[in-house]
C-alpha positions as CSV (number, residue, x, y, z in Angstrom):
1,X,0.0,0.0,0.0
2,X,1.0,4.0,-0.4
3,X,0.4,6.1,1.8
4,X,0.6,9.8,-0.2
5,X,-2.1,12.3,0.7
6,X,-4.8,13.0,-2.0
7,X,-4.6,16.0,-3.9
8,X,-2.3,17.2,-1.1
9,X,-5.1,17.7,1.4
10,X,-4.6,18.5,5.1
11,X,-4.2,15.4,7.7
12,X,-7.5,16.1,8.5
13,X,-9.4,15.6,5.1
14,X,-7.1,12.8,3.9
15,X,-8.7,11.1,6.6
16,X,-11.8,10.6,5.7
17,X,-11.0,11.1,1.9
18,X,-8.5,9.0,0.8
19,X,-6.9,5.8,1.7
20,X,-4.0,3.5,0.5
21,X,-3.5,2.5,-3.1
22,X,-4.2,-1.1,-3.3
23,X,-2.0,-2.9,-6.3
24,X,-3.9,-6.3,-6.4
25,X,-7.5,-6.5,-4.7
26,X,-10.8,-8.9,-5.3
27,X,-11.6,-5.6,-7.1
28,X,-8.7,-5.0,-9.6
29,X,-8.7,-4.5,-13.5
30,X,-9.2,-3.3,-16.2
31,X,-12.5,-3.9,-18.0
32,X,-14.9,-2.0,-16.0
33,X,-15.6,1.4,-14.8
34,X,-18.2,2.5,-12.0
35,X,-19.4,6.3,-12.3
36,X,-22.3,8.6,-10.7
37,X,-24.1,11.5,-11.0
38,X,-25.4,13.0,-8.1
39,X,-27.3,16.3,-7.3
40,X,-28.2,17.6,-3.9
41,X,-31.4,18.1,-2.4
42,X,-32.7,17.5,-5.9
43,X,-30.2,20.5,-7.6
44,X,-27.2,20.2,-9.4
45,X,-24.2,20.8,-6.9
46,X,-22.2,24.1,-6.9
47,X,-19.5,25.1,-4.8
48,X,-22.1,26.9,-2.9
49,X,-24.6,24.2,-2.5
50,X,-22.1,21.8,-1.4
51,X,-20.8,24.3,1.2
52,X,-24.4,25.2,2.2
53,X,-24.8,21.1,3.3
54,X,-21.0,20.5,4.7
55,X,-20.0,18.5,1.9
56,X,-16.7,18.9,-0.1
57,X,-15.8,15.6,-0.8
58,X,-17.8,12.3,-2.8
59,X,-15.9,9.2,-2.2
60,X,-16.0,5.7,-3.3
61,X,-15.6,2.5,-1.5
62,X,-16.1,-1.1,-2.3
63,X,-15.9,-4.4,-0.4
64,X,-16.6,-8.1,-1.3
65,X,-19.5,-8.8,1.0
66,X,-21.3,-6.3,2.9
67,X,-18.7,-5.0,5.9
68,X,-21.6,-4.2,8.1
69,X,-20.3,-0.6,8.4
70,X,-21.3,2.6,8.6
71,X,-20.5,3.6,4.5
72,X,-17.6,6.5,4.2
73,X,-15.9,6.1,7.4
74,X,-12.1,5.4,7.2
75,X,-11.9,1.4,6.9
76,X,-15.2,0.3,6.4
77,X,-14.5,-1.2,2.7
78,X,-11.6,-0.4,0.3
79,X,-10.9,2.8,-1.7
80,X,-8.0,4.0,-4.4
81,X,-6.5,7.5,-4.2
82,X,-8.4,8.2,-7.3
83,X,-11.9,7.9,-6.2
84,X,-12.2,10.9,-4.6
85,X,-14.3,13.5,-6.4
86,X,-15.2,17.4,-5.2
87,X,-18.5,17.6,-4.4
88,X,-19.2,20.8,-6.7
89,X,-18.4,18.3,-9.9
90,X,-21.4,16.5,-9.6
91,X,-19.9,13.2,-11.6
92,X,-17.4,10.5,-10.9
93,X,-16.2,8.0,-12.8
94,X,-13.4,5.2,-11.9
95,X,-12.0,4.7,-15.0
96,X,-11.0,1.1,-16.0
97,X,-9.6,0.1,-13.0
98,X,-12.8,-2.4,-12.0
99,X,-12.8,-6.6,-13.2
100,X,-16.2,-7.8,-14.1
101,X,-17.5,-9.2,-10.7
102,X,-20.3,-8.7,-8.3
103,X,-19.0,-6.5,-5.4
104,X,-20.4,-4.5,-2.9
105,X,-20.6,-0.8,-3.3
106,X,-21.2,2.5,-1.3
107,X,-20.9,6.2,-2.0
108,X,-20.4,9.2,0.5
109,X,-20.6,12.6,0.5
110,X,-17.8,13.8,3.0
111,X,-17.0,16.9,5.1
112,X,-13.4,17.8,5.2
113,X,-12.9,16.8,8.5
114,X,-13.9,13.4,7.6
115,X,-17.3,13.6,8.5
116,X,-20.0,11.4,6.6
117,X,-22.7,13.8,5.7
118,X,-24.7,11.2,3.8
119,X,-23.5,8.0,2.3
120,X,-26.0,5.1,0.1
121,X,-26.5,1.6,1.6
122,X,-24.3,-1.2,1.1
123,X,-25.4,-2.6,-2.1
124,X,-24.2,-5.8,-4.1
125,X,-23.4,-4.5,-7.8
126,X,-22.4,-7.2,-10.6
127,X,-20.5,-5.3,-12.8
128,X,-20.5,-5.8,-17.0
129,X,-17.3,-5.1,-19.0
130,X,-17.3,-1.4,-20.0
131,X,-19.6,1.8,-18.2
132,X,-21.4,1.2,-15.4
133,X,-23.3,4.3,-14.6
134,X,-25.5,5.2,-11.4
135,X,-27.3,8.3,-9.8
136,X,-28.1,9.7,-6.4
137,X,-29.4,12.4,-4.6
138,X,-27.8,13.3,-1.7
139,X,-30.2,15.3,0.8
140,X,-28.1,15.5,3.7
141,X,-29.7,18.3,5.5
142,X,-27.9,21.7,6.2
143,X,-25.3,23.3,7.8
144,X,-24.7,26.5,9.0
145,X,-27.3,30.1,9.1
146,X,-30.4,30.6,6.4
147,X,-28.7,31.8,3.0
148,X,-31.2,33.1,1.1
149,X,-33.6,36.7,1.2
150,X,-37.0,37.6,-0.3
151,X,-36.6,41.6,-1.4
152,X,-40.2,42.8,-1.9
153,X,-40.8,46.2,-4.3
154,X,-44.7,47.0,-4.5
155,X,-46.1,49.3,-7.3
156,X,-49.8,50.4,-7.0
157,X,-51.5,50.9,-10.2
158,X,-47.7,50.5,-12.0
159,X,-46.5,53.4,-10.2
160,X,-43.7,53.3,-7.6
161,X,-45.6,53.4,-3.9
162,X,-44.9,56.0,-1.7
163,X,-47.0,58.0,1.1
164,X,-49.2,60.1,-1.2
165,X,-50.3,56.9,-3.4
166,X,-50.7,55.0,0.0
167,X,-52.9,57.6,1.5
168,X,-54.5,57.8,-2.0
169,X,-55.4,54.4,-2.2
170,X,-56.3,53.9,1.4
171,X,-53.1,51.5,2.2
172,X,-51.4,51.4,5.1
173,X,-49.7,48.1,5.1
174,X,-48.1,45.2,2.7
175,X,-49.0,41.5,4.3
176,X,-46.0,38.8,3.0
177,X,-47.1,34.9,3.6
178,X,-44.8,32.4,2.4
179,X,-44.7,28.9,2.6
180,X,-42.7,26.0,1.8
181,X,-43.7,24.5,-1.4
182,X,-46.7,22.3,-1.0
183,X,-47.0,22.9,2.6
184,X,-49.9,24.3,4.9
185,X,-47.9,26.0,7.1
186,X,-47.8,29.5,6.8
187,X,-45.8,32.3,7.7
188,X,-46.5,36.1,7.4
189,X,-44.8,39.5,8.2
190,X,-46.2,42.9,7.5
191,X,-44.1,46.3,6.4
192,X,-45.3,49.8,5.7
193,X,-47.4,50.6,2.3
194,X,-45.3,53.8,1.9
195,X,-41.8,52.4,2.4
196,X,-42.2,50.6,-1.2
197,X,-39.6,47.8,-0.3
198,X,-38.8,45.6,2.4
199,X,-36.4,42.4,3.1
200,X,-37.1,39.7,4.9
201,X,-33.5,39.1,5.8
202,X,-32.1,35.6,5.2
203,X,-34.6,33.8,6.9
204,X,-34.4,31.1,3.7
205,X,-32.5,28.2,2.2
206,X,-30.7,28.2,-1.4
207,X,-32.5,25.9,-3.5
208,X,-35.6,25.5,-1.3
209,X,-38.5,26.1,-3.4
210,X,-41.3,28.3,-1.5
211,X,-44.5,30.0,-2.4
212,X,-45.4,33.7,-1.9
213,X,-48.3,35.6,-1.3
214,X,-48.5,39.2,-1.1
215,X,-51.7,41.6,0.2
216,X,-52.1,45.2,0.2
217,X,-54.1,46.1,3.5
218,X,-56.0,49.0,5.1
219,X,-56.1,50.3,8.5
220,X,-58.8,47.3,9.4
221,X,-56.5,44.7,7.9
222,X,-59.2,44.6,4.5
223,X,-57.2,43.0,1.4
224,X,-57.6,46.2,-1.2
225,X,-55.3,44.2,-3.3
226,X,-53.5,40.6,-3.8
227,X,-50.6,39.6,-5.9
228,X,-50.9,37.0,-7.3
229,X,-54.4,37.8,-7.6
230,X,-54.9,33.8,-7.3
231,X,-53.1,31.0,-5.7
232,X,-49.1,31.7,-4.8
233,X,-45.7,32.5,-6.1
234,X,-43.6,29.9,-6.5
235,X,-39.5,30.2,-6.6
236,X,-37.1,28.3,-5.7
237,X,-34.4,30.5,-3.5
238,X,-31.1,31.8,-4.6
239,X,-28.6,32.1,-2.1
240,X,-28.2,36.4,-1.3
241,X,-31.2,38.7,-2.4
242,X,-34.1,37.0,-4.2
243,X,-36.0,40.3,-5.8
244,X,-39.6,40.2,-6.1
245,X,-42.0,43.1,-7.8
246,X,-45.1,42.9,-6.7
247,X,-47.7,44.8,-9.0
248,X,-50.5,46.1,-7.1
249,X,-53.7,47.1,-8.8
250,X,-55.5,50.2,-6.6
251,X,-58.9,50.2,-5.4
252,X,-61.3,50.3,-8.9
253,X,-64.1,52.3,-6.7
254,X,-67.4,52.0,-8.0
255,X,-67.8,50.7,-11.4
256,X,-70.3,48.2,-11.8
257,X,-74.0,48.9,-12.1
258,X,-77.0,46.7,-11.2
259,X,-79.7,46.3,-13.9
260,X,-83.3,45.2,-12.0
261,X,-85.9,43.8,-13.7
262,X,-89.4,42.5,-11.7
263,X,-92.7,40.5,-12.2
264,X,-95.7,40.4,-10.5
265,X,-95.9,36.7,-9.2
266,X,-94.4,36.1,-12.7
267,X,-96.5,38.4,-15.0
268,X,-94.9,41.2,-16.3
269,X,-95.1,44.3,-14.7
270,X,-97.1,47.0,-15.7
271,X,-99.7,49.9,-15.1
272,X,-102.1,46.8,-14.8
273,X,-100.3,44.4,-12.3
274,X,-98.5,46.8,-10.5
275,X,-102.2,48.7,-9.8
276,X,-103.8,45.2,-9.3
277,X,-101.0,44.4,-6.5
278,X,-101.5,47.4,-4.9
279,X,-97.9,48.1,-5.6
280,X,-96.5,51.4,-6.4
281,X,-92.5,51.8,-5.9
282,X,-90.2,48.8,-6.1
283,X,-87.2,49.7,-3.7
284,X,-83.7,48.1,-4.0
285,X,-81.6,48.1,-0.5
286,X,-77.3,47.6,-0.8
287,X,-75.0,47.5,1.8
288,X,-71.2,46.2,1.8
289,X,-71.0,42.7,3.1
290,X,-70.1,42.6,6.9
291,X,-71.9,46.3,7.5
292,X,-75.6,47.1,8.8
293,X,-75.7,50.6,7.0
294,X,-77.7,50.5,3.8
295,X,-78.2,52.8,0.5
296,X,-81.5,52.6,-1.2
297,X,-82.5,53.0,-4.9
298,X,-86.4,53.7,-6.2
299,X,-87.9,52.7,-9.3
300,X,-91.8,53.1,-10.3
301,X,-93.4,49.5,-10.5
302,X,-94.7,50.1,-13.4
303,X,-91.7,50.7,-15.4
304,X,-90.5,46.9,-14.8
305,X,-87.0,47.3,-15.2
306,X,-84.5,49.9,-13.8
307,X,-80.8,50.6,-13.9
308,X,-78.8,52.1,-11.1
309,X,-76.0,54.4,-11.6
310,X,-72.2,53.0,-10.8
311,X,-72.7,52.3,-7.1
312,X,-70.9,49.1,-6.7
313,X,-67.4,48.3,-6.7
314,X,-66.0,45.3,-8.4
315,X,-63.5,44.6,-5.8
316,X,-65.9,44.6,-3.5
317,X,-69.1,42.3,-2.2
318,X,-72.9,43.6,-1.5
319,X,-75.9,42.4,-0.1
320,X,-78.9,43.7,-1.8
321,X,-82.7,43.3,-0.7
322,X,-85.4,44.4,-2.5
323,X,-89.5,45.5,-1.7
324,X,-92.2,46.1,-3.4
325,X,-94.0,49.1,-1.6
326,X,-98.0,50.7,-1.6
327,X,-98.7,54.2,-1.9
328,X,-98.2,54.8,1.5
329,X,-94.8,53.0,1.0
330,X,-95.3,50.7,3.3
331,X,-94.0,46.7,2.2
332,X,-96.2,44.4,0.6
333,X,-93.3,42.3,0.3
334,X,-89.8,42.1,1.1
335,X,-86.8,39.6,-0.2
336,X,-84.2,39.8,2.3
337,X,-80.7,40.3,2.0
338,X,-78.4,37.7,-0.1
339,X,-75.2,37.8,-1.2
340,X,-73.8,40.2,-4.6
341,X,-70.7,39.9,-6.0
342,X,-70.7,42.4,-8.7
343,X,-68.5,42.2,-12.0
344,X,-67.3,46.1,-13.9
345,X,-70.4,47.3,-15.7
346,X,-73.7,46.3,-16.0
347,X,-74.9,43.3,-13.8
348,X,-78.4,42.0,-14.1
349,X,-80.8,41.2,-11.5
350,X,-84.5,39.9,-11.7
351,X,-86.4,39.5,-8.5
352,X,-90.3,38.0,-8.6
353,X,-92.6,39.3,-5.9
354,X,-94.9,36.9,-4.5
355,X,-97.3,39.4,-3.3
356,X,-100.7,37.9,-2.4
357,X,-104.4,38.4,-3.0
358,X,-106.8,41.5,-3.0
359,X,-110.0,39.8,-0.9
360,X,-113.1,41.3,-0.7
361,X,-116.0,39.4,1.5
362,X,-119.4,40.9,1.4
363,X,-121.3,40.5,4.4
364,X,-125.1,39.5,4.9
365,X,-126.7,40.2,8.6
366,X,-129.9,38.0,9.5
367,X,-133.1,40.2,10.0
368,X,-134.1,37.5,12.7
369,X,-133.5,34.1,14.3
370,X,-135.6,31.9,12.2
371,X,-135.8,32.0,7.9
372,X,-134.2,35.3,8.2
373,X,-133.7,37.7,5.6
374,X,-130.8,38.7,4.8
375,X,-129.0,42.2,4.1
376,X,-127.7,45.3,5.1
377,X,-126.1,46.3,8.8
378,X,-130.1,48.6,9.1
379,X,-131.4,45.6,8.0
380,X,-132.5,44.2,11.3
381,X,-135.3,45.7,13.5
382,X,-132.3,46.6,16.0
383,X,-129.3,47.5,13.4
384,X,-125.6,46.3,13.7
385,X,-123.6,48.3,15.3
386,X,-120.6,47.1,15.8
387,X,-118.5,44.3,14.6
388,X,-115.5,41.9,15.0
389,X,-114.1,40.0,12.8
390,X,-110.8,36.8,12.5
391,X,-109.3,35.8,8.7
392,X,-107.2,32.5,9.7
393,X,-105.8,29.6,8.0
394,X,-107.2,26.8,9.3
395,X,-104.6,24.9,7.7
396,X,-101.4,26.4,9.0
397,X,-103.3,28.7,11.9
398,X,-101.8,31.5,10.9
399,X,-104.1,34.1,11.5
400,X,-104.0,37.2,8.7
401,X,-106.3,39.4,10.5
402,X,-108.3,40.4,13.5
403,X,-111.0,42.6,15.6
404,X,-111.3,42.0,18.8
405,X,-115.3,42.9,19.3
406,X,-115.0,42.7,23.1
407,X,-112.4,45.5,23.1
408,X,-112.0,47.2,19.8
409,X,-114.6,46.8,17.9
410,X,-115.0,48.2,14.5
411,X,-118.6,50.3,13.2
412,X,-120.7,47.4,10.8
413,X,-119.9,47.1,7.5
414,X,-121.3,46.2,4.1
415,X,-118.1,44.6,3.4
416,X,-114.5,44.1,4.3
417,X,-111.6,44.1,2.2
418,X,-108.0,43.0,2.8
419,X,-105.1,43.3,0.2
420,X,-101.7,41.0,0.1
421,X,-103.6,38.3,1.6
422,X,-101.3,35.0,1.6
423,X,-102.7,32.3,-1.1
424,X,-104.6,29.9,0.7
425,X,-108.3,28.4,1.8
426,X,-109.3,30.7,4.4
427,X,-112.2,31.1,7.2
428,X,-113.6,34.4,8.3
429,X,-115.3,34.2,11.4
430,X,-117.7,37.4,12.4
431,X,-119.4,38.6,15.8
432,X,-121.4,41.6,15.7
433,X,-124.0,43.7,17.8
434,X,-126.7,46.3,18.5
435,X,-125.8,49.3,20.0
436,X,-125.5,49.4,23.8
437,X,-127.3,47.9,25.7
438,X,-127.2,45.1,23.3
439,X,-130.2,44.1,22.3
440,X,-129.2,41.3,19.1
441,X,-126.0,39.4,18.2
442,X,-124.7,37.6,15.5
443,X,-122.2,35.1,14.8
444,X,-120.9,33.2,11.4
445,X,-118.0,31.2,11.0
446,X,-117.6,31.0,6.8
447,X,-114.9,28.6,5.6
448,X,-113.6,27.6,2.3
449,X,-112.8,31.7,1.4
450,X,-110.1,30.9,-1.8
451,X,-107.1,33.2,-2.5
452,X,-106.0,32.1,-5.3
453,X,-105.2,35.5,-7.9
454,X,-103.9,38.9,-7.4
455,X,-107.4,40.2,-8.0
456,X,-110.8,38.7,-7.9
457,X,-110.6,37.0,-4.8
458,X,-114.6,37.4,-3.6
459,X,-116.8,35.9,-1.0
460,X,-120.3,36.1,0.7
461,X,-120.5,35.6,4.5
462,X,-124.4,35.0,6.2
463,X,-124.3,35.9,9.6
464,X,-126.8,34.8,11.2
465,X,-128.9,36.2,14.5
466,X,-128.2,34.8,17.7
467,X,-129.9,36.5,20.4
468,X,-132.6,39.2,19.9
């Protein structure tokens, strides 16, 4: 054996790098050649690389049955002063210096003070005459500080950002989340709208792939803007400064319009249906999502459709609800806030208002107990004076409307009339009375009243005597 030191290395790294040159071994000739290709945590090695994972050194060793050692370390199998290859090369070959055989095989990757930063497993390798080629990646883990910096330059609406177009825009702060590639984990850190640029310092790893999000807040933390407007940045760090621009796009303000359009339980609206429904003013509410203060628009009913101006901003979501309103604007139905994302320019919007029935019930008072005529509230010897009346559905017992005749009682009437009555089968019961003292009651209870159209919804009612 020799001992000369390889490639005039110090003691230290001839330790773990070299060895004696063997003249006749189970592994000597001159037919075959053993060579790899390796890259590092997936990259191609460079000087840097290698130095960022403590490894300076690949090395080669060989053995004819597995030595049951840890690969790399001085002794455990044999090496030649040639098979010692810098780590930034990224290839080794032997040369013709193998026999044809099946021997066992194991390649480190080696600090310079001998240590074994990664090595592959013993394996048994039969060898053909000629190239024998392999490949590994060494992932070994690193060494040493972070490398690598993200450098973050925002632009709002392409120009350079500064106070004035911070304040303009309503920014106060640039959000930075990052992540390692294909992770959940998240990470964020936060600098100044105005200052335009920020570092992150070296807080990263050379060759590490990450993914970037970046978010242009106001003073409540709202996202005004994000880059990339979907998903993440992906790049895989450089060691030093890794420069991003991020292009933010300023606040649109209002630009988007809502067109409305309406029907009358799904007729068209007109003079017709909107008179029929008792409804005069359709009335369109907005607010911002999250916020309880609300902007109103007013169209005639009649008109059907209606446009507003550019309220709504496209970067932004609404609410909107909508009623249909009588003369004396009060609601004859309401559809209740839901969710409006609106696109720039014209979105459309068709509501359907479900309003119900205009009822009218005539009513017939008994002239006496028995085979009665039947008429007016004078109609009687004593007349009706006063009335009560409940509209319920039996159904659901939901009652629509009531008098109370003990305690508010209403004068007698011909008929009565109700508007925006629910469609359903309904029963009217009616109590009525002389003037005081009382000297005649009645009482009817008349079911099967149908609501069934906007209009035209009519019924007669007998109420019959019950004292006299």
């Amino acid at each position: 054996m020799s001992g000369r030191r390889v490639l005039g290395m110090a003691a230290a790294a001839l330790a773990a790098a070299a060895a004696c040159t063997v003249t006749v071994s189970f592994w000597s000739g001159s037919e075959s050649s053993a060579s790899l290709d390796w890259t590092i945590n997936g990259n191609a090695p460079s000087a840097a690389l290698c130095a960022a994972v403590g490894g300076d050194y690949v090395v080669l060793r060989v053995a004819d049955g597995n030595p049951g050692c840890t690969p790399g370390t001085e002794g455990c199998g044999e090496t030649h002063d040639n098979w010692v290859w810098d780590c930034a090369a990224g290839t080794a070959d032997t040369g013709l210096t193998l026999k044809p055989a099946t021997l066992h095989m194991a390649w480190a990757l080696v600090a310079a003070d001998g240590t074994v930063r990664e090595a592959t497993a013993w394996s048994a390798v039969t060898l053909r005459s000629g190239a024998n080629g392999f490949t590994f990646d060494f992932t070994p883990g690193w060494v040493g500080a972070p490398d690598a910096a993200a450098v973050s330059t925002w632009t709002l609406d392409g120009a350079a950002a500064d106070a004035a177009s911070c304040v303009a825009a309503g920014a106060e702060t640039v959000r930075l989340t990052y992540r390692i590639a294909g992770a959940t984990g998240e990470t964020s850190e936060s600098y100044a709208c105005a200052d335009g640029t920020a570092t992150t310092g070296n807080i990263f790893r050379m060759t590490q792939r990450y993914e970037f999000r970046w978010e242009l807040l106001d003073a409540a933390g709202t996202a005004l803007s994000v880059a990339p407007a979907t998903g993440w940045q992906a790049q895989t760090m450089a060691a030093g400064d890794n420069p991003f621009t991020v292009a933010f796009a300023g606040p649109t303000g209002p630009d988007a319009t809502v067109a409305a359009s309406w029907t009358i339980r799904g007729a068209a609206a007109d003079a017709a249906s909107c008179d029929d429904a008792l409804g005069t003013t359709v009335r369109l509410h907005w607010r911002e999502a999250g916020t309880v203060d609300d902007a109103t628009v007013d169209w005639t009913c009649a008109d059907g459709t209606g446009t507003t101006a550019e309220l709504f901003d496209s970067s932004l979501d609404y609410e909107l609800a909508w009623e249909l309103l009588d003369a004396e604007e009060h609601a004859l139905v309401r559809i209740d806030w839901a969710a409006f994302e609106p696109v720039a320019g014209e979105n459309v919007q068709g509501v359907d208002f479900l309003v119900g029935g205009r009822l009218t019930v005539t009513l017939e008072w008994a002239d006496k107990l028995a085979d009665p005529a039947w008429g007016g509230c004078t109609l009687p010897p004593d007349d009706v004076a006063e009335l009560g009346y409940e509209l319920e559905d039996p159904a659901t017992s939901t009652v629509f409307d009531a008098i109370d005749l003990a305690t508010a009682p209403m004068a007698c009437a011909a008929t009565l009339e109700w508007t925006n009555v629910p469609f359903a089968t309904w029963t009217l019961t009616v109590d009525g009375r002389a003037a005081s003292p009382a000297t005649a009651t009645w009482h009817a209870e008349c079911t099967d009243i149908v609501v069934d159209a906007v209009t035209g919804n009519t019924a007669t009612c007998q109420v019959a005597m019950t004292a006299s």
